[in-house]
C-alpha positions in Angstrom: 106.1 95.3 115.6 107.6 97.8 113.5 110.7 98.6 116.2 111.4 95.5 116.3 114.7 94.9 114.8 115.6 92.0 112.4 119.1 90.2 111.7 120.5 88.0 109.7 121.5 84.3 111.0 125.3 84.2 111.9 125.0 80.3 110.3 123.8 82.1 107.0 126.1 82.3 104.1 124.9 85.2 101.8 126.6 84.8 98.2 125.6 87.7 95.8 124.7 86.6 92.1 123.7 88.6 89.0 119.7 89.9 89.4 120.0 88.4 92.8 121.7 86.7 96.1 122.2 83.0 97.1 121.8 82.0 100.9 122.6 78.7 102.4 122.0 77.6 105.7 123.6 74.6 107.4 120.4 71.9 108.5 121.4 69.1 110.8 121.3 65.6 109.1 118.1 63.7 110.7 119.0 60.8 113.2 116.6 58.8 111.3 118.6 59.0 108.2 120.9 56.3 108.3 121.9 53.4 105.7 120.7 51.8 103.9 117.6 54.6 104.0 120.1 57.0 103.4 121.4 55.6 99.7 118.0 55.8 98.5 116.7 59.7 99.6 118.6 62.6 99.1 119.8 64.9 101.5 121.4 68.3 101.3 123.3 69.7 104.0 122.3 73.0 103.6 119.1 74.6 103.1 118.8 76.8 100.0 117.1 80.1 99.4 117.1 82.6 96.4 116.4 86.1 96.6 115.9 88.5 93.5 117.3 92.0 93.5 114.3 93.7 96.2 115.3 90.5 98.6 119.0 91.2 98.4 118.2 94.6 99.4 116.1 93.9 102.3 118.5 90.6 103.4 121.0 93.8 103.0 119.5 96.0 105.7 118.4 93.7 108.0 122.0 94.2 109.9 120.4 94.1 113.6 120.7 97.8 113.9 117.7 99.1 112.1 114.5 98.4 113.5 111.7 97.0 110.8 110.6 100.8 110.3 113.6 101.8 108.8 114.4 99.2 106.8 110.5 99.7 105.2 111.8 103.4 104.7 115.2 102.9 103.5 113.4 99.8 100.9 110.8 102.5 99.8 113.8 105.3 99.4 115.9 102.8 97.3 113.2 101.9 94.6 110.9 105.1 94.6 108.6 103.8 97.1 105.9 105.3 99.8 106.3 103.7 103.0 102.6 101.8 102.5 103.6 100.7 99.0 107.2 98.9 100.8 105.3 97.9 103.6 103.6 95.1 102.3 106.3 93.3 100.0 108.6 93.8 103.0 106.9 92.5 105.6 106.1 89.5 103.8 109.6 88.6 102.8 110.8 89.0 106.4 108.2 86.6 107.6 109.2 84.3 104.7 112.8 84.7 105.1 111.7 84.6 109.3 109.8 81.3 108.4 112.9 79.5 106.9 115.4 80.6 109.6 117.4 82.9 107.5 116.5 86.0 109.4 115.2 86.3 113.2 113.2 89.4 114.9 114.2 90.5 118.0 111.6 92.8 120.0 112.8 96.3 121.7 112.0 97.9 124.5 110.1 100.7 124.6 111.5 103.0 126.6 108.6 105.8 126.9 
């Protein structure tokens, strides 16, 4: 699991903030969301998500050309980490961030 390498979603639109990031992703309107049902409940056309300063860093080196490894590393370098003490806040972001369809995982071949 850990060379696999993660990326960002092309739809996502990552605005930075103060203490933090913004990112949107575009979400299809329901085809059973039509009048006069849709006057009465809201819909958004985008999905939002913020991060805090760690998440902005991790959404940051998640470019699709380091594998989940290095980006535990590279986290762990950044804020005066060992890799076990990254590993776990890491990890779990990616599979929230994973879970909301912000970032995808792409497997690689091992070639030993």
């Amino acid at each position: 699991m850990l060379r696999a390498v993660p990326f960002v979603n092309k739809m996502a639109r990552v605005t930075d903030e103060t203490g933090g990031a913004l990112v949107e992703i575009p979400v299809r309107r329901p085809s059973w969301l039509v009048p006069p049902l849709s006057w009465v409940l809201p819909y958004s056309s985008h999905k939002r998500v913020r991060l805090d300063e760690a998440g902005r860093d991790v959404l940051r080196l998640c470019d699709g050309r380091r594998c989940i490894e290095d980006v535990i590393e590279e986290f762990g370098a950044m804020h005066k980490l060992s890799f076990r003490e990254s590993q776990l806040p890491v990890m779990q972001l990616m599979r929230n961030l994973t879970e909301r369809g912000i970032l995808a995982i792409a497997g690689m071949e091992d070639n030993k």
